[in-house]
FIKE-563679 format. One line per 2 residues: number of its first residue (from 1); their letters; for each residue x, y, z of C-alpha. Coordinates in steps of 0.02 Angstrom, whole numbers. Example, Ala and Ser with C-alpha at 12.3 -4.5 7.8 and 13.67 -1.06 7.14 Angstrom:
2
1) AS) 615:-225:390 ~ 684:-53:357
***
This chain:
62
1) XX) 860:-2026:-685 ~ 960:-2037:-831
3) XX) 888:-1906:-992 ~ 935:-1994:-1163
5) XX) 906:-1901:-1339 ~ 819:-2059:-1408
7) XX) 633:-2035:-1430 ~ 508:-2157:-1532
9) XX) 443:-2082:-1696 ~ 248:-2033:-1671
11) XX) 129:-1949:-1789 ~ 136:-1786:-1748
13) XX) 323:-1778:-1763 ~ 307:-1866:-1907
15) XX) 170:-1753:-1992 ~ 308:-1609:-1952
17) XX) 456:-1692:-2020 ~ 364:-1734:-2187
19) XX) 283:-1556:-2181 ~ 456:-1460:-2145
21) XX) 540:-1576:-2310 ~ 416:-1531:-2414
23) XX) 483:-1348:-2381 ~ 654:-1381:-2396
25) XX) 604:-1502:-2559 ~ 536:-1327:-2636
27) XX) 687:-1226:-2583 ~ 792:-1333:-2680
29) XX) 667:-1330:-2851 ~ 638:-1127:-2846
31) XX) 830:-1077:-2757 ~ 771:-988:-2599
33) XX) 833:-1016:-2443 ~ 671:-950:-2364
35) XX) 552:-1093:-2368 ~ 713:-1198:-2326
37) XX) 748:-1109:-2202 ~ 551:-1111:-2123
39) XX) 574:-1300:-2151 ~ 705:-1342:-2022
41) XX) 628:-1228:-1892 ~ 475:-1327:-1925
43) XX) 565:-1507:-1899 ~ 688:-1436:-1770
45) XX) 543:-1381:-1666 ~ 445:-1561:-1709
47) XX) 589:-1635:-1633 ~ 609:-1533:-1474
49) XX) 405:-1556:-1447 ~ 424:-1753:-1475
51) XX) 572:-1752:-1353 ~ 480:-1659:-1238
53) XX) 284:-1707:-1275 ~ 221:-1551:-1255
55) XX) 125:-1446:-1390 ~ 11:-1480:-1502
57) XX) -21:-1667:-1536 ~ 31:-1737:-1357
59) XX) -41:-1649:-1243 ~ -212:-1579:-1306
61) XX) -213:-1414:-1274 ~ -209:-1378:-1474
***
């Protein structure tokens, strides 16, 4: 079985990715790498729960 990195966008992954930019958005506006930095972690791990399905949103265990 071949894995592949190619996964179809879904609305918990996107509520995550819009929710993480927001973060990053305000990092930029105040100059703080904290909320930028809370912002990928948030998208990175949206992305590593859509790839995977598990977590909130996919599996309902939330």
């Amino acid at each position: 079985m071949k894995t592949t990195w190619r996964f179809k966008m879904d609305w918990a992954l996107l509520i995550r990715a819009l929710f993480g930019l927001i973060f990053i958005v305000i990092a930029f506006q105040f100059q703080d790498w904290l909320p930028g930095a809370f912002g990928a972690v948030i998208i990175i791990i949206g992305i590593i729960a859509a790839f995977t399905k598990t977590g909130c949103g996919y599996n309902d265990r939330c």
